[in-house]
Steps between C-alpha positions, in 0.01 A plus 500: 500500500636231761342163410227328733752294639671756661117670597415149685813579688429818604132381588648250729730673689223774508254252705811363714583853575090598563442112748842672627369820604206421695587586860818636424429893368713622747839264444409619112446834572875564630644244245375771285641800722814341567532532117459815466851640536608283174234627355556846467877463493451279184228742319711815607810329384358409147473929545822520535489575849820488691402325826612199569209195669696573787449894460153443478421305790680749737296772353174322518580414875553829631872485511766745341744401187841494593561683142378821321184414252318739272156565767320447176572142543415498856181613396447254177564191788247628713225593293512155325499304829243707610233396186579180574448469792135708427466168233525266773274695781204517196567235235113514362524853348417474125725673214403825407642813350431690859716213690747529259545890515461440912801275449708704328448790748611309744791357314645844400420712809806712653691408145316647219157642653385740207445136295407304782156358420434596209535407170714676198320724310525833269874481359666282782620227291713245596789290380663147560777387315389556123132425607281850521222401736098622407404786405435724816192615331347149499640356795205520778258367203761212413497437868167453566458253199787355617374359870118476334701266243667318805165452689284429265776212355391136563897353402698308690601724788864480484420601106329818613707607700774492294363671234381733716867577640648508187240769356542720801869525497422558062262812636743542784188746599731670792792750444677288779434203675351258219768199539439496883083519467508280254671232694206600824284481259568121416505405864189701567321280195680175688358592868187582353417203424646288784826460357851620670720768370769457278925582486618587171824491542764792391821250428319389226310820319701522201408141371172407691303846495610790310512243143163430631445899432629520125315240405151549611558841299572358165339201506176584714578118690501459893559143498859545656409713795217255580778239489714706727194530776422164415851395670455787777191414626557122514841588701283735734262203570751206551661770697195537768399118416845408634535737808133356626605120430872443549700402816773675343617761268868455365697673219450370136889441483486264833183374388699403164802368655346289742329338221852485309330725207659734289455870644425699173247192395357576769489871495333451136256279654374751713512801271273264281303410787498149465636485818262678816848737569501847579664820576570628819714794550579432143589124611347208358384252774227214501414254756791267649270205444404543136546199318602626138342301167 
């Protein structure tokens, strides 16, 4: 579990963030939408998608790829731009087994629509790597437990909701589409309550999220994954803390050599967060004026 140090953090730059937001929902509002392309490139990506960021936000504009792409893909971009952008429009919707199923019908429609919103049952089970998911007999019952479990949990909320992600991709409940709904699912727990999305990023899935997987299934412990939100959620808030604040936003590299710093000390500074950095277009910048500790 991350130590109360790091929770006073969080509950800092949580009432910055809220004194932040107070007249500025709109400005917000497209911070989050602006996002959105990064978003599904990086959770479609993790997927194994083919399409590039740049890919993705041609597609989600309307415009036409300049190469052949599977339409299934096509399809994958959409439909996960489009439940996000249903998060934002109604961010006070509570979890339920319904919204997730809704969800998932969305998320799968014109790819695989004989599954789409519903989950696995009879003999439709389902494999990842060397982990067999639930029992299809069991899943809608495991399910329901599961988001009673979630809502009825009085944890720190970064703690639920890890646990909860890491149990749903365990179940993986759907015969396609868990790893995607899973990461809608966090952000939908995040907007819930007041909170902005996160990124998790696909250049680093093979050491900061799939471990995270293995783990959690032999040892039962979610304390890494709440680390890894932990990290995401502060970079999402210095992220909007520093867009409503700062005269100027400048790469992390000029922001570093201005201030005659070493570039990957830096870079490790704000992958730890100790820095208020963040990704853009899979850039790190911060504010020009930041005076480092």
């Amino acid at each position: 579990m991350i130590n109360q140090t790091t929770k006073d953090k969080i509950t800092e730059l949580q009432r910055c963030f809220f004194e932040l937001s107070k007249g500025n929902d709109q400005l917000l509002k497209e911070i989050a939408i602006a996002e959105i392309p990064e978003m599904v490139y990086n959770s479609n990506a993790i997927e194994n998608s083919t399409l590039t960021l740049e890919d993705t936000e041609v597609i989600l504009t309307g415009g036409e790829l300049q190469r052949k792409v599977n339409i299934r893909e096509v399809f994958e971009a959409k439909n996960l731009a489009k439940i996000t952008e249903m998060l934002l429009e109604n961010p006070n919707q509570n979890l339920s087994t319904n919204l997730i199923l809704d969800l998932h019908k969305i998320l799968l429609t014109n790819i695989e629509d004989d599954i789409a919103g519903r989950f696995r049952s009879g003999k439709e089970w389902v494999r990842v790597g060397n982990h067999l998911g639930a029992n299809p007999l069991f899943v809608n019952g495991i399910m329901q437990d599961l988001v009673d479990n979630y809502n009825d949990d009085n944890r720190y909320f970064l703690d639920k909701i890890a646990h909860f992600h890491l149990e749903f991709e365990t179940i993986h409940p759907f015969g396609d589409g868990n790893g995607r709904l899973g990461r809608i699912l966090i952000n939908q727990q995040l907007i819930k309550i007041g909170l902005p999305p996160v990124i998790i990023q696909n250049k680093s899935k093979h050491t900061d999220y799939y471990p995270l997987f293995s783990k959690y299934q032999v040892t039962m412990k979610f304390d890494g994954f709440t680390s890894l939100l932990t990290l995401l959620l502060q970079e999402a808030l210095n992220k909007r803390i520093t867009m409503l604040t700062a005269k100027k936003i400048i790469p992390l590299s000029v922001w570093a050599k201005n201030n005659n710093l070493k570039g990957n000390s830096v870079v490790n500074k704000a992958k730890r967060q100790t820095i208020p950095a963040f990704r853009l277009r899979e850039k790190w910048m911060i504010d020009e004026n930041y005076i480092g500790s």
